[in-house]
C-alpha positions as CSV (number, residue, x, y, z in Angstrom):
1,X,18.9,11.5,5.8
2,X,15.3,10.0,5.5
3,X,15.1,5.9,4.7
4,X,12.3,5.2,1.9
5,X,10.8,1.8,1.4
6,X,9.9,0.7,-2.5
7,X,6.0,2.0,-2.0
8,X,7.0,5.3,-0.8
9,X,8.5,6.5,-4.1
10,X,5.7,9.2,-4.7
11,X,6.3,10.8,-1.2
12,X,10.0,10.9,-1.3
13,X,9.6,13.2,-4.8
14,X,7.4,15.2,-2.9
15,X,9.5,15.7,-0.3
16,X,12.5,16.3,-2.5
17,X,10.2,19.1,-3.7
18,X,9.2,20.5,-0.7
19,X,12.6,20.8,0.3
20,X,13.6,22.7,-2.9
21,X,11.2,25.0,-2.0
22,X,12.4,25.8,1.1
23,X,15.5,26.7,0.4
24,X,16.1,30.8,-0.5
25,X,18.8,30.0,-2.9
26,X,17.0,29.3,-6.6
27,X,18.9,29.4,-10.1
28,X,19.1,33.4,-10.1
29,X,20.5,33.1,-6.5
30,X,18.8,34.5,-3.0
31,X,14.6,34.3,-4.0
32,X,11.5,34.7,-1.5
33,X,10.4,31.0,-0.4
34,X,7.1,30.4,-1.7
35,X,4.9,29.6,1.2
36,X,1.8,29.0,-0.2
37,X,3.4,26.5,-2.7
38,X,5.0,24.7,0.0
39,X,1.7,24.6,2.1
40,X,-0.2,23.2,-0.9
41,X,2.8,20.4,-1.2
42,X,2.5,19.2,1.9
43,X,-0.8,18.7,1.9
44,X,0.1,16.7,-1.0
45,X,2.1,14.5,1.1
46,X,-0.3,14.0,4.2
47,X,-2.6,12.7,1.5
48,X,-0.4,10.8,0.1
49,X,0.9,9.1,3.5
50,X,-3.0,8.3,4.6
51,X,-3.7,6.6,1.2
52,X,-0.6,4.9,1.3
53,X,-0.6,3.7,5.0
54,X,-4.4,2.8,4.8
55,X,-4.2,0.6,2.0
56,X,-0.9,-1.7,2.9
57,X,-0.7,-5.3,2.5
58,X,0.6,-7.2,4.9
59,X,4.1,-7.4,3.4
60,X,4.5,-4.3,3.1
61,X,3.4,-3.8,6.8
62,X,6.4,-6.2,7.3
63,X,8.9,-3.9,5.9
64,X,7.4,-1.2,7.7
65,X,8.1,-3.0,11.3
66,X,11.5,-3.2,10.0
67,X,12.1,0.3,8.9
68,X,15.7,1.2,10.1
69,X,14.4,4.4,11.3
70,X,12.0,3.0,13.4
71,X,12.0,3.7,17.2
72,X,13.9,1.0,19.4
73,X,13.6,0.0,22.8
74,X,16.4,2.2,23.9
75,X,14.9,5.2,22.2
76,X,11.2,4.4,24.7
77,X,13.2,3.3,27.8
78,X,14.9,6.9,27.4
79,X,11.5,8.9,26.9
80,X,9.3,7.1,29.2
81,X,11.1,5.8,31.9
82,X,12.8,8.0,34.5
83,X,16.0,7.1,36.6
84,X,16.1,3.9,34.3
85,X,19.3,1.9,36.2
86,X,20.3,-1.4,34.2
87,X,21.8,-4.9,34.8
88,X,23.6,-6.9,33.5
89,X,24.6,-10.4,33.3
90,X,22.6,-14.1,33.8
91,X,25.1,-14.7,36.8
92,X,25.9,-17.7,34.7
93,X,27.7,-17.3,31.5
94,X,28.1,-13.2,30.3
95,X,26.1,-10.3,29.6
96,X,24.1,-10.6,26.3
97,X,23.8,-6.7,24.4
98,X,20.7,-7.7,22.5
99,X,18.6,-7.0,25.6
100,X,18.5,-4.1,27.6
101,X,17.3,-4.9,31.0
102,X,16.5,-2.9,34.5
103,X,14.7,-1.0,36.9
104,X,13.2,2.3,36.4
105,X,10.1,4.8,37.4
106,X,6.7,5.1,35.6
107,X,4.4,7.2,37.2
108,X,6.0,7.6,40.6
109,X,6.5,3.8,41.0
110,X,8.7,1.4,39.9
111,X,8.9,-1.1,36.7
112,X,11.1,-3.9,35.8
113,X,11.5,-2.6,32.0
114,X,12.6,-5.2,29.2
115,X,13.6,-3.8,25.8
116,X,15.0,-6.5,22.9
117,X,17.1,-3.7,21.2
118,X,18.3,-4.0,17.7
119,X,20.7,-1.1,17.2
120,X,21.0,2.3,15.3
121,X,23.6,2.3,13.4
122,X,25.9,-1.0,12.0
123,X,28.4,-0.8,14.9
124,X,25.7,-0.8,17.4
125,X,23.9,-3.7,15.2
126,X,26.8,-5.8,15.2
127,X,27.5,-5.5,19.3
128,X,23.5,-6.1,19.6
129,X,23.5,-9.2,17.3
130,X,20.3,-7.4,15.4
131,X,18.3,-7.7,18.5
132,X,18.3,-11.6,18.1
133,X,19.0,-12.5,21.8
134,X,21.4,-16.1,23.5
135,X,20.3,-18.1,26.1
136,X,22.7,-15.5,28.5
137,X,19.9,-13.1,27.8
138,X,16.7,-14.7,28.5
139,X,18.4,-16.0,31.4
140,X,19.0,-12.6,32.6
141,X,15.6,-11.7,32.4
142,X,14.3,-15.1,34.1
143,X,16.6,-13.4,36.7
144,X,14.9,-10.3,36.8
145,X,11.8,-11.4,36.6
146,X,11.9,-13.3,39.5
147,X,13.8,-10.4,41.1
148,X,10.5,-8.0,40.3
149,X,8.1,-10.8,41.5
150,X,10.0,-10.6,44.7
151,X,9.0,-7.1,45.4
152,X,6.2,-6.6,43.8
153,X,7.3,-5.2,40.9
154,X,5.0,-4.9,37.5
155,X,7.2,-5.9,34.2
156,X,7.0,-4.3,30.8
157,X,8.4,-5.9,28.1
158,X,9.6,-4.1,24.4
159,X,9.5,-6.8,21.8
160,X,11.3,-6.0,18.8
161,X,13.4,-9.2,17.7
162,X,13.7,-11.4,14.3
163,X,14.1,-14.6,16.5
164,X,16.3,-15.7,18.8
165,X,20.1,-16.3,18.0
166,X,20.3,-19.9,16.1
167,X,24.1,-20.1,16.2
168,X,25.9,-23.3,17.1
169,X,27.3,-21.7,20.5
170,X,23.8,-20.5,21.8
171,X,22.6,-24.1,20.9
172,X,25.6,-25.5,23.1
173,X,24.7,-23.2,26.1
174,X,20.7,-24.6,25.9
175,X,19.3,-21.8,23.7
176,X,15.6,-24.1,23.8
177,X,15.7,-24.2,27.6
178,X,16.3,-20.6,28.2
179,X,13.4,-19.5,25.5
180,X,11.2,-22.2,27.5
181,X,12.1,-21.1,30.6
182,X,11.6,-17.4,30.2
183,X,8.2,-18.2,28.7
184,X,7.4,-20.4,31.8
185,X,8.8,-17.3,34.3
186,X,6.7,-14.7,32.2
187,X,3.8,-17.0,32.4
188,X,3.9,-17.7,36.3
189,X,4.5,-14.7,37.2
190,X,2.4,-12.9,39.9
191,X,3.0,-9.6,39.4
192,X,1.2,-7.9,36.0
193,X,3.4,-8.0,32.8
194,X,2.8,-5.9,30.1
195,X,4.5,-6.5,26.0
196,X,4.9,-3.9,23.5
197,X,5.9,-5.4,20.2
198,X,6.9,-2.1,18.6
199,X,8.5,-3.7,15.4
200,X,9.1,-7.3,14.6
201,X,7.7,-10.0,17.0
202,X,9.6,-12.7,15.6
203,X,9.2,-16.9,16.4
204,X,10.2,-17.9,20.3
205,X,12.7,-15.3,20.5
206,X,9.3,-12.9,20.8
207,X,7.3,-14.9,23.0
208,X,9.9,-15.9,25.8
209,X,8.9,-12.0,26.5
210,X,5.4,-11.7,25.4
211,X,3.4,-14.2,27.3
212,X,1.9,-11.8,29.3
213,X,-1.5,-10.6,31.1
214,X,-1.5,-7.8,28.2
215,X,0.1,-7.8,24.7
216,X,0.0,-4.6,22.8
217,X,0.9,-3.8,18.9
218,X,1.8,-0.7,17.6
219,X,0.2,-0.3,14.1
220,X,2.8,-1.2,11.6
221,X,4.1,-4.0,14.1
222,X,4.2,-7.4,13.3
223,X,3.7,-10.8,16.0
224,X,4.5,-14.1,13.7
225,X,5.9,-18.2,14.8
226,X,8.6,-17.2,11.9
227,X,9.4,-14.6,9.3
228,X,7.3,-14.5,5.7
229,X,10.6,-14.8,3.7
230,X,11.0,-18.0,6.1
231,X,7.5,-19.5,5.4
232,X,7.5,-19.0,1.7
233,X,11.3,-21.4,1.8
234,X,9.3,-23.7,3.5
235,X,5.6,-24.1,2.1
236,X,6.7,-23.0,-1.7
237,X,10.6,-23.4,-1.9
238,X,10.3,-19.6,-3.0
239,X,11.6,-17.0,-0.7
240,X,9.9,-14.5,-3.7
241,X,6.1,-15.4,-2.6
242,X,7.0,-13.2,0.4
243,X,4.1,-11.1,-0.2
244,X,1.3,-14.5,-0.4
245,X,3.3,-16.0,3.3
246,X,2.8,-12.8,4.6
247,X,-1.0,-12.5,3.6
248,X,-1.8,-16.5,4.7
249,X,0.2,-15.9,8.5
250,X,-1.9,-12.9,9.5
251,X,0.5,-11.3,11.4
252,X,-0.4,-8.0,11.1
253,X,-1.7,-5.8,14.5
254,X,-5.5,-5.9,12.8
255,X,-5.5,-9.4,12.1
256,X,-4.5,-11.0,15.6
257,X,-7.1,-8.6,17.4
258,X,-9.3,-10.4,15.8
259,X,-7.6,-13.6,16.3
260,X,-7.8,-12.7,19.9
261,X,-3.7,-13.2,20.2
262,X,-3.2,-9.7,21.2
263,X,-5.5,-7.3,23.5
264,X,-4.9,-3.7,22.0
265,X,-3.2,-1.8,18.8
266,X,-1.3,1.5,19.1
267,X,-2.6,3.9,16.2
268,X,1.1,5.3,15.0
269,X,1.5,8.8,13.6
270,X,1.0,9.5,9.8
271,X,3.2,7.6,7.6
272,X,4.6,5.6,11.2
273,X,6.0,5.6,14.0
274,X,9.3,6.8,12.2
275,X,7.7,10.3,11.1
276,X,6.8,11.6,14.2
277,X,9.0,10.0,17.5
278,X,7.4,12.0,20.4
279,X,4.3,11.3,19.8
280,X,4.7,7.7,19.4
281,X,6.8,7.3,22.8
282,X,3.5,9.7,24.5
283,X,1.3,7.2,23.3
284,X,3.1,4.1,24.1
285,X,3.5,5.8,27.6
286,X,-0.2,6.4,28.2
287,X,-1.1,3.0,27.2
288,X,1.2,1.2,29.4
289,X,-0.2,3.3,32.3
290,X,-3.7,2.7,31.3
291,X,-3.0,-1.3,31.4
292,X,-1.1,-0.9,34.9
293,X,-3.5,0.4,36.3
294,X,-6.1,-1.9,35.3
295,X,-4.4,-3.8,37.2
296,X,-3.7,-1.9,40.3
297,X,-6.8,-3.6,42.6
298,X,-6.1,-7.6,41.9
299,X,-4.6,-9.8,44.0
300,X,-1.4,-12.0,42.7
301,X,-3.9,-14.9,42.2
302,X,-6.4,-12.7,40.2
303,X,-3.3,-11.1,38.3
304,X,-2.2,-15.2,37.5
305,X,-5.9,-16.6,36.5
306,X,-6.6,-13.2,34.3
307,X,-3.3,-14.4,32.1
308,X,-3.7,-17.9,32.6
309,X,-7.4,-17.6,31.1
310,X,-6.3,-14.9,28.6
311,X,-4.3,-17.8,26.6
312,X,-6.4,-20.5,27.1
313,X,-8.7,-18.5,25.8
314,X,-7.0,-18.6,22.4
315,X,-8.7,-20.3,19.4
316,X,-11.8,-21.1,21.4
317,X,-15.2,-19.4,20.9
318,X,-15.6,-19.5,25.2
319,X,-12.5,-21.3,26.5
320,X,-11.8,-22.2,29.8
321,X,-13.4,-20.7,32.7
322,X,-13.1,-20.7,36.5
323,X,-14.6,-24.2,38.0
324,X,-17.8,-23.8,38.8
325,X,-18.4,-27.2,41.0
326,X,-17.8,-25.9,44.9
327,X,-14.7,-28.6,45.0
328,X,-13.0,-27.0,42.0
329,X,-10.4,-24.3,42.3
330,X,-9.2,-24.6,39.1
331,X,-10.6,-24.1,35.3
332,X,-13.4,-26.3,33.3
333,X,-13.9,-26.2,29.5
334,X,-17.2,-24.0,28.5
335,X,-18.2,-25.8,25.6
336,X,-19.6,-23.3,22.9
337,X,-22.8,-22.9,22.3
338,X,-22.5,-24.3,18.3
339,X,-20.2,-27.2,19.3
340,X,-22.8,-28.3,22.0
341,X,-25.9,-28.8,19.3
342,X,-23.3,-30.4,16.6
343,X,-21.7,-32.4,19.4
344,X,-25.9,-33.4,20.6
345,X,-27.0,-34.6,16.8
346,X,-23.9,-36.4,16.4
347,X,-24.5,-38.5,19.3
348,X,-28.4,-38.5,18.4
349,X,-28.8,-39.3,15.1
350,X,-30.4,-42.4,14.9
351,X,-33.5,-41.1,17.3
352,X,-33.7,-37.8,15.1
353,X,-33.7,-39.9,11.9
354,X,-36.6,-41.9,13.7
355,X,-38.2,-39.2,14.4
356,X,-38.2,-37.8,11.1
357,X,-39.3,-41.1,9.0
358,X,-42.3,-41.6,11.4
359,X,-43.3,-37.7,10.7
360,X,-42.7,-38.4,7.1
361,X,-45.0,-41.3,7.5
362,X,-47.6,-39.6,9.2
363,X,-48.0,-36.7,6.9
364,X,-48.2,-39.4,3.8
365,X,-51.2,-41.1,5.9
366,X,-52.9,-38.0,6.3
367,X,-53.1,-37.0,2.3
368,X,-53.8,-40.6,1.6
């Protein structure tokens, strides 16, 4: 049975129709199936989905990236990955079910794969704690990640998580360290690391996994520091104003491409990544080999700078860049080009003021 969200009203009738249609059994019993009219119908849907998907707001991209028919991790670690073997446990406290984590093959060589996996059904949401992982889980993949690093190993990550677990026994087994030092392996890692955030990217629980050399969207996806309904508590003590925290937080695929936050956006089937499964997974495949490849000639230092740079990078017109003094090995600020000439009138004012009154002058002398 299909899921509809609130905006999709007009294309569930139509699909209630079409499905009318194609049954043989009318009111007067066994009738021919009228294939033209069911052509014509769905075409009326296709329509439909591309004016509706084109046009959503950022809230309702939310509830999109939420959908509960939406592909998990499970569903892309079982169609992309082959001889996929998984571990368990932080060697510390227990194995945490909200992460799936292991070893697997992606175009004849091996992965670390990562996927924060919410569930499919409510007994499988319950044991996975709705994707929202304890410090037992990033702590397994701080293991794991070191483990790949070891040999060599590329990571890819599948982010898909409304924050991490804020119950009082995660906070008593150092929930804050774990999501700090996952985001400290991620980020020191010399081996590439690739994130998918394939439905909600939600607060630290999202980027103690995605502080990597590449982050990648899906369409309907979205990356955000907390949830809209969240924000709206906060800024307007209204949970209702959803829809205006949603718009302000730009957390939408679009709007952190051009932020610079994230490096590429999936283009999902018509009407999501729900409708159509395969093709989805083929196109989440073929970008995560694209990226690894991209990859395949750097050294581990080259693979570190190109991520270290990538998020210093972020918010700044230039951002920092590799020293260019024959002592430095590390990175300088490149000022940009508009800060320098605000930053030079600032500090010379007085001597462009000068300047000015004794043009001013001038020019009055000459008409006199």
């Amino acid at each position: 049975m299909k899921n509809y969200l609130d905006f999709e009203k007009e294309i569930k009738s139509l699909e209630d129709k079409i499905d009318t249609l194609k049954s043989p059994f009318g009111s007067e019993g066994i009738s021919e199936v009228d294939t033209k009219k069911i052509r014509e119908t769905q075409d009326q849907i296709n329509e439909k989905l591309k004016e509706t998907y084109e046009n959503l707001n950022s809230w309702e991209r939310t509830l999109v990236a939420r959908h509960e028919d939406r592909p998990k991790a499970n569903f892309y670690i079982e169609k992309i990955f082959s001889n996929f073997s998984p571990l368990s446990g932080d060697r510390f406290f227990g194995d945490d079910k909200s992460v799936i984590a292991g070893f697997g093959i992606l175009d004849k060589k091996s992965v670390l794969v990562i996927g924060q996996e919410k569930g499919e059904d409510l007994n499988s949401r319950i044991e996975r704690n709705f994707g929202m992982m304890k410090p037992e889980g990033y702590r397994k993949c701080i293991r794991l990640m070191k483990l790949a690093e070891r040999f060599g190993i590329p990571v890819i990550s599948f982010i898909d998580t409304p924050g991490a677990y804020p119950g009082v026994g995660a906070e008593q087994r150092g929930q804050a360290s774990a999501i700090a030092n996952s985001i400290e392996s991620s980020m020191s890692l010399t081996v590439p690391n690739i994130s998918i955030i394939i439905g909600e990217g939600g607060s630290g629980g999202a980027v103690a996994l995605a502080s990597s050399n590449k982050v990648i969207m899906l369409e309907n996806s979205i990356y955000s520091v907390i949830s809209p309904e969240g924000c709206a508590s906060i800024l307007w003590r209204d949970p209702s104003k959803s829809l205006q925290a949603a718009e302000a937080m730009k957390l939408t695929a679009k709007d952190l491409l051009n932020l610079g936050i994230i490096d590429e956006i999936i283009k999902e089937p018509l009407g999501g990544a729900h409708r159509n499964t395969e093709v989805i997974a083929e196109e989440v495949k073929l970008s995560i080999i694209k990226n690894l490849k991209f990859f395949e000639n750097l050294s581990k230092e080259e693979i570190y700078q190109h991520r270290k740079e990538k998020f210093l990078k972020i918010g700044r017109d230039k951002g920092f860049v590799k020293s260019s003094h024959s002592y430095g090995h590390g990175l300088e600020y490149q000022e940009p080009g508009f800060a320098k000439v605000k930053r030079h009138l600032s500090n010379n004012k007085y001597i462009y003021v000068g300047l000015a009154l004794v043009f001013l002058v001038s020019i009055i002398a000459a008409f006199n």
